[in-house]
C-alpha positions as CSV (number, residue, x, y, z in Angstrom):
1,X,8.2,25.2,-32.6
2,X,8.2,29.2,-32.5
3,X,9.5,30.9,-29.5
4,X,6.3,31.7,-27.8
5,X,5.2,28.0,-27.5
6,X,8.6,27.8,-26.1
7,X,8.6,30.2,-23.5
8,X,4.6,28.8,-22.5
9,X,6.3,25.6,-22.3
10,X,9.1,26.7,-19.8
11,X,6.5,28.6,-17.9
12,X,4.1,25.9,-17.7
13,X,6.3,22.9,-16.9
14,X,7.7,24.2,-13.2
15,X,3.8,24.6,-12.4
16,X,3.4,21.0,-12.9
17,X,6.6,19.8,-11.7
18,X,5.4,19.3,-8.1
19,X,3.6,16.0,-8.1
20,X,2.3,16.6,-4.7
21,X,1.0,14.0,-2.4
22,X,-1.1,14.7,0.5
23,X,-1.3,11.7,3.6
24,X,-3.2,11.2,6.3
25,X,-2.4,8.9,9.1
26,X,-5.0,7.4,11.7
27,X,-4.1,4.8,14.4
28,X,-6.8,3.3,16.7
29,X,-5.2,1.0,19.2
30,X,-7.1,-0.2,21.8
31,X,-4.3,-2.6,23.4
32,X,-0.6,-1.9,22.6
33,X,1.2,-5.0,20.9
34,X,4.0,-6.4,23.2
35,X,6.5,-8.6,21.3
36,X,8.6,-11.1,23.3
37,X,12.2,-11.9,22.5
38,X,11.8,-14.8,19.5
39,X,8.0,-13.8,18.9
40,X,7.3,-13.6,15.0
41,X,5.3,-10.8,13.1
42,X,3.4,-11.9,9.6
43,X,1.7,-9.5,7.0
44,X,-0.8,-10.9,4.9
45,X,-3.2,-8.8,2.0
46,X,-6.8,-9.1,0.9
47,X,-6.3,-10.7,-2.4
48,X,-9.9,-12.1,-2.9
49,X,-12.3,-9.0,-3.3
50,X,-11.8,-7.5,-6.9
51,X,-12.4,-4.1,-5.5
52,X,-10.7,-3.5,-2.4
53,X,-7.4,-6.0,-2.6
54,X,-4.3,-5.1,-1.6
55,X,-1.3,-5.7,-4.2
56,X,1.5,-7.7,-3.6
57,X,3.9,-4.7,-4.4
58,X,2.2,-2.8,-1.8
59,X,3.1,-6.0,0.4
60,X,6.5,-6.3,-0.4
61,X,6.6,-2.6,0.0
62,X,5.5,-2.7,3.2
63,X,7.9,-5.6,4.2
64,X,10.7,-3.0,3.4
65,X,9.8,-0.7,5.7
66,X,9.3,-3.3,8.6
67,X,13.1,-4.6,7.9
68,X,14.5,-1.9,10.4
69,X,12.5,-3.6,13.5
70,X,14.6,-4.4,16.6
71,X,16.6,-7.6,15.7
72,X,14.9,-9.8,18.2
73,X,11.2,-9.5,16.3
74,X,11.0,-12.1,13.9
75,X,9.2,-10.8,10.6
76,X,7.9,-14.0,8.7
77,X,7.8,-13.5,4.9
78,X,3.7,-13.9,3.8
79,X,4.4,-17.3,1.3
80,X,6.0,-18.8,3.4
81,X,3.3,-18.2,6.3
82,X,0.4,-19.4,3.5
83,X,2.2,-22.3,2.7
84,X,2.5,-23.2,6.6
85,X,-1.3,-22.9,7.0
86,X,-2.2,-24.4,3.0
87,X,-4.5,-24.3,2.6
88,X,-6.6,-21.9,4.9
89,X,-5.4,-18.6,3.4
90,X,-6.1,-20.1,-0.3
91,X,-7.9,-17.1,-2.3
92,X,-11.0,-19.6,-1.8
93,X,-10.7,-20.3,2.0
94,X,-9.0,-17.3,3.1
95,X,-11.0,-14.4,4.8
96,X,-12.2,-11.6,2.4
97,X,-13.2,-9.1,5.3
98,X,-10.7,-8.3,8.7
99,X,-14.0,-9.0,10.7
100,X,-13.6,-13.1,9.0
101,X,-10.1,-13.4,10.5
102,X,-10.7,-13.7,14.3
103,X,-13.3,-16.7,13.0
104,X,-10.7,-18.3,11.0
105,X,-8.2,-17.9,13.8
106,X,-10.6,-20.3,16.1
107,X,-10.0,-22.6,14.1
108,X,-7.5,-25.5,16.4
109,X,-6.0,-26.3,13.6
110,X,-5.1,-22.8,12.7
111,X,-3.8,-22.2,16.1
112,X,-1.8,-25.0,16.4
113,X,0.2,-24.3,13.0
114,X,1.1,-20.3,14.0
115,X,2.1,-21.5,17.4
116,X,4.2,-23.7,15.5
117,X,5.7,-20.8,13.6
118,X,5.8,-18.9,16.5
119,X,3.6,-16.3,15.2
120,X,1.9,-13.9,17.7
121,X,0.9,-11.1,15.6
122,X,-0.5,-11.1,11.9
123,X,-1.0,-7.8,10.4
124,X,-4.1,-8.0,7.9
125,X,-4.0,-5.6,5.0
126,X,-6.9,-4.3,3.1
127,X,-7.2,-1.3,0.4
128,X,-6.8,-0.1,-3.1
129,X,-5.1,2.4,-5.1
130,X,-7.2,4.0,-7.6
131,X,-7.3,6.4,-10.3
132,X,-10.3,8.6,-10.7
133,X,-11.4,12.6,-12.5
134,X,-9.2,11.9,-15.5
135,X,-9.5,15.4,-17.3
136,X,-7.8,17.0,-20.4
137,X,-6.6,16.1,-24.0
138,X,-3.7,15.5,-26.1
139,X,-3.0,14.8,-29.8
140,X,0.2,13.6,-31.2
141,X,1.1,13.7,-34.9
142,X,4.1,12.2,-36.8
143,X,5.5,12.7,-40.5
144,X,9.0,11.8,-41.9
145,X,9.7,15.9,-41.5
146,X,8.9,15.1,-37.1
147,X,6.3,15.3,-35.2
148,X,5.4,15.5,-31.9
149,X,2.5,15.8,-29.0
150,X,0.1,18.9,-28.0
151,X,-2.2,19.0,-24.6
152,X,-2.4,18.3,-21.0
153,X,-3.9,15.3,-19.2
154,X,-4.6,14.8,-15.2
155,X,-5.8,12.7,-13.0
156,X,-6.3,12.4,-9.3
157,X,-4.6,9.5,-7.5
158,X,-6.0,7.8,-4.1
159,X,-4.4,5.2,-2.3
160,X,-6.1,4.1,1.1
161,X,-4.9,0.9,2.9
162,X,-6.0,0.1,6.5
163,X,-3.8,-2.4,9.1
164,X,-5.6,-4.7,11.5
165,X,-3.4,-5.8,14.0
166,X,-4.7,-9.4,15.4
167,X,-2.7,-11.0,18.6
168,X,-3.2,-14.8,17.9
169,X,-2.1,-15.6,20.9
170,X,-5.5,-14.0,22.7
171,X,-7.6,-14.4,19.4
172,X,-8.0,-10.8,18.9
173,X,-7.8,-7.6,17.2
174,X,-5.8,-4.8,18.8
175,X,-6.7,-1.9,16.8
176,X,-6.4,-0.5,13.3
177,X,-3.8,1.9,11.8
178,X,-4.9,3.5,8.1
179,X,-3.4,5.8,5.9
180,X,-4.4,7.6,2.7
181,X,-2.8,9.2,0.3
182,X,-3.7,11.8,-2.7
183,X,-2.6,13.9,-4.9
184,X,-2.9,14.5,-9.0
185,X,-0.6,13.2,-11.7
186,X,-0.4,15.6,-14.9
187,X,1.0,14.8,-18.2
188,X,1.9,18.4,-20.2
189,X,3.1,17.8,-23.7
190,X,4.7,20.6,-26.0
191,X,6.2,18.2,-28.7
192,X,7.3,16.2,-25.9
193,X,5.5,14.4,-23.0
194,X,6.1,15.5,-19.3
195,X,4.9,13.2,-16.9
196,X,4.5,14.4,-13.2
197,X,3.4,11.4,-11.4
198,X,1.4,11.6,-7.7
199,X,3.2,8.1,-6.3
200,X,-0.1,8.2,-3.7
201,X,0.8,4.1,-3.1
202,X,4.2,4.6,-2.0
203,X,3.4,7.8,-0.1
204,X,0.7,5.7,1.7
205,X,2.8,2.3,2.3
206,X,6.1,4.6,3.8
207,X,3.3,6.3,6.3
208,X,1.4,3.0,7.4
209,X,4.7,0.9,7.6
210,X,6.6,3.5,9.7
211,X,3.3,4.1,12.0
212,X,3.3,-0.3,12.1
213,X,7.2,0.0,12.8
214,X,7.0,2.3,15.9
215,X,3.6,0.5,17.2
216,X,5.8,-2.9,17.4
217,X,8.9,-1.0,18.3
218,X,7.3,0.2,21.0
219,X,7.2,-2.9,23.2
């Protein structure tokens, strides 16, 4: 490598080094949650539409940020709540759609098992992270004297995930809470690969399960 690719190289990768994610938080609440002393919280995910699913990290992501609620708010882990009701929340029983879950949760049979659990609110989780606008080039070539990589590659990152919060002890939904993040990923290569990833889905779970967090704080 001469000493102008270099000096490009050094001047190029602090431009890139930024990975910056933009989020966007919306909460429409039309009742405020009030949790009892004892009263349990689950969160389940879309897992049965191909396009909009939510994915179990982004679950178990979520689950981490919920840990901090006040001690006497019971957070039920999601298997264990689906193998409670098996086999209702099933990928070919459970509700595809938020709207579907206020009819599945007439069900008696449904009501009796979360009373059971003690379950009064079950946060339903639906979105998708996506990659999209992939632009650029890069080449790589090896030999036995070295070899090495030449180009730039981005691509814009979206994650978009939206909370329904349903009280089962009414039968209804409370309100929604979304959030969405963006931002663009860039790979620079001068001889070697620099990645500069835009983590859009953990951006987006830290901002919905903090807004969730104070929402059930709150009461």
């Amino acid at each position: 490598m001469n000493l102008n690719a270099i000096r490009f190289s050094l001047l190029l990768t602090p431009a890139l080094l930024c990975g910056c994610v933009t989020t966007t938080v919306e909460e429409f609440m039309t009742v405020a949650p009030i949790v009892g002393d004892g009263e349990a919280v689950v969160v389940l995910t879309n897992r049965q539409d191909a396009v909009v699913e939510a994915e179990k990290s982004f679950t178990e992501c979520l689950y981490s940020r919920l840990q901090p609620l006040k001690k006497d708010i019971v957070l039920i882990d999601e298997e264990q709540f689906k193998d409670a009701l098996f086999p209702w929340f099933e990928p070919r029983l459970a509700p595809s759609r938020p709207e579907a879950v206020s009819l599945l949760l007439e069900d008696p049979r449904i009501a009796g098992k979360t009373e059971e659990l003690g379950v009064r609110y079950l946060i339903w989780i639906h979105g998708e992270s996506a990659v999209v606008n992939k632009q650029g080039n890069m080449t790589c070539s090896f030999s036995a004297a070295g070899g090495g990589c030449f180009g730039v590659l981005s691509w814009d990152n979206n994650s978009d995930y939206e909370a329904t919060i349903w009280d089962l002890q009414e039968s209804r939904s409370l309100g929604v809470i979304s959030s969405e993040a963006t931002g663009t990923s860039v790979v620079t290569a001068i001889v070697v690969p620099i990645p500069v990833l835009a983590r859009t889905k953990s951006a987006s779970c830290k901002s919905l399960g903090d807004q969730l967090r104070n929402v059930l704080s709150s009461s």
